[in-house]
C-alpha positions in Angstrom: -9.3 21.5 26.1 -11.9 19.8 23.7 -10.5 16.9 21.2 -10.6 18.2 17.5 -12.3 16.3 15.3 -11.7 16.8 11.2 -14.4 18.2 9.4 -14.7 17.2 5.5 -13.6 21.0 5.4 -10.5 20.6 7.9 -8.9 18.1 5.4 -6.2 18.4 3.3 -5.0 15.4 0.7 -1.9 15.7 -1.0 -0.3 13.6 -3.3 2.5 11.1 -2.6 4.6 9.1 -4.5 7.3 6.0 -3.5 9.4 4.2 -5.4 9.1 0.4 -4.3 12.4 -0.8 -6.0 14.4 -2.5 -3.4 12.0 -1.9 -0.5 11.1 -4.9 1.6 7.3 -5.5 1.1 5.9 -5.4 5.0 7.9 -2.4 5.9 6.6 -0.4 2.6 3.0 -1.6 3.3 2.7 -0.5 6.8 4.0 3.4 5.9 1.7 3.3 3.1 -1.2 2.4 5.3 -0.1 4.9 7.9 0.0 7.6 4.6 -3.3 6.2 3.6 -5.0 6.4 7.1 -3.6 9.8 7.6 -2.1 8.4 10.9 1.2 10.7 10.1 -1.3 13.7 10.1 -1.6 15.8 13.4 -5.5 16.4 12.3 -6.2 12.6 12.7 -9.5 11.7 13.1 -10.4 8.0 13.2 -13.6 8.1 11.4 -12.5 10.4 8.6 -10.6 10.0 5.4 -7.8 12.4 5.9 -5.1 10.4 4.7 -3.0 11.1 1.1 -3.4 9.9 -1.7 -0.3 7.7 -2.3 1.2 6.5 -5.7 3.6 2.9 -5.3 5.6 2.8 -8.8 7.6 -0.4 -9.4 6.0 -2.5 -7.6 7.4 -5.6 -9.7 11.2 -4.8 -8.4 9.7 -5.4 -4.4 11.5 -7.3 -2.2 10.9 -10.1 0.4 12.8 -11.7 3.3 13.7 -15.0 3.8 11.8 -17.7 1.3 8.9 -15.5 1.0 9.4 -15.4 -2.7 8.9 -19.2 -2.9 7.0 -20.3 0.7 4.1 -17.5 1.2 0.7 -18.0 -0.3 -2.0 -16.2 -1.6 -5.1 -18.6 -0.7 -9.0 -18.0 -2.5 -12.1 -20.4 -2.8 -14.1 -20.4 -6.6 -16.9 -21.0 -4.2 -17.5 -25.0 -5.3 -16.7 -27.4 -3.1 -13.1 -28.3 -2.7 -12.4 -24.8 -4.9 -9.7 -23.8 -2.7 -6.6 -22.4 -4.7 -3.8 -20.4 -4.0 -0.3 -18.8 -5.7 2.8 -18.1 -4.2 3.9 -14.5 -4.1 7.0 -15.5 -6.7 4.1 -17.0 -9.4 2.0 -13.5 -8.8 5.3 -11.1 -9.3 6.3 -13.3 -12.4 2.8 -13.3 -14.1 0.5 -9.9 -15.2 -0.5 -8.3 -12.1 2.6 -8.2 -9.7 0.6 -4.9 -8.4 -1.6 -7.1 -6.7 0.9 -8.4 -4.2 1.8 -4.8 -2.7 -2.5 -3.6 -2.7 -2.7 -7.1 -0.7 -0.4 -5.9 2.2 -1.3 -2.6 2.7 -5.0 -4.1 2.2 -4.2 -6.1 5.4 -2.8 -3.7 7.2 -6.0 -1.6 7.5 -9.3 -2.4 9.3 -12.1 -4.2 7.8 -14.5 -1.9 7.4 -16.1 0.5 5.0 -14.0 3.1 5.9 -11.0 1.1 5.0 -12.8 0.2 1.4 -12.9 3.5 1.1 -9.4 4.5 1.9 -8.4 1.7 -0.2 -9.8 4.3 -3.9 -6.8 6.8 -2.6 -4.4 3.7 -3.8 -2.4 3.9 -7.3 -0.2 0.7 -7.6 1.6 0.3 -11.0 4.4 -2.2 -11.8 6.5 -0.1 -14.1 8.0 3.3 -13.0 5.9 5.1 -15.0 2.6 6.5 -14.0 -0.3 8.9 -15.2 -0.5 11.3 -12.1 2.3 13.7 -13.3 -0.8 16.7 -13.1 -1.2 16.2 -9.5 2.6 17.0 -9.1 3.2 13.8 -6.3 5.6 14.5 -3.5 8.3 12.0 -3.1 8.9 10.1 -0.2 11.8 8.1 -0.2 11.6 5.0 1.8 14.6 4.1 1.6 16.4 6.3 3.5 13.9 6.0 6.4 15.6 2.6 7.7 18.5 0.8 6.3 16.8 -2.4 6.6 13.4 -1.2 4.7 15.7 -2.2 1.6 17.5 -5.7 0.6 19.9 -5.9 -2.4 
């Protein structure tokens, strides 16, 4: 029996959408990476883009455990000495890109390398509910219903 291996012809993107209101943050990013990666996908290949293309609405409603609102940070360096800086996730959720905290995650939770760059284009995170894929007709996948304790109240 020979191992398959996708072929740009062999794959098949479809779109998904997931509504992040409620959803703890770590638990969403990992499916969406899976989603992204294609991992879910029988026709997995690891150095092919087969994953979906996956649409995160409400991303400003996302939930953390414990005093990760208030105790994790986002660290960067302005590239002068002593130019280190960072933001905690509550500053970055209350200010104009709360999007940026949920690309972060599942950012981390693939590999670093241009494949993952790549991967990283099949991405749509917006912080309202609405969104301008409605032509691609997005499946929903409810997260929420996949664990009782992807959600917090």
């Amino acid at each position: 029996m020979k191992t398959f291996s996708a072929t740009p012809a062999d794959i098949e993107k479809k779109w998904i959408i997931i509504d992040a209101e409620g959803v703890v943050l770590g638990r969403l990013a990992s499916i969406v990476a899976m989603r992204l990666r294609g991992k879910h996908k029988a026709t997995f290949t690891p150095h092919m883009d087969t994953g979906d293309n996956v649409i995160v609405i409400n991303a400003d409603k996302i939930q953390m455990t414990g005093k990760k609102r208030t105790d994790k940070k986002y660290y960067w360096h302005t590239g002068h000495p002593g130019g280190i800086k960072h933001r905690t996730a509550e500053q970055i959720l209350e200010g104009a890109h709360p999007e940026r905290v949920v690309t972060k995650a599942v950012q981390r939770m693939l590999p670093g390398n241009r494949l993952s760059r790549q991967i990283m284009t099949n991405l749509r995170v917006y912080a309202g509910a609405e969104h301008p894929h409605e032509a691609q007709a997005p499946e929903v996948l409810d997260v929420k219903s996949m664990n009782s304790k992807n959600t917090r109240s």
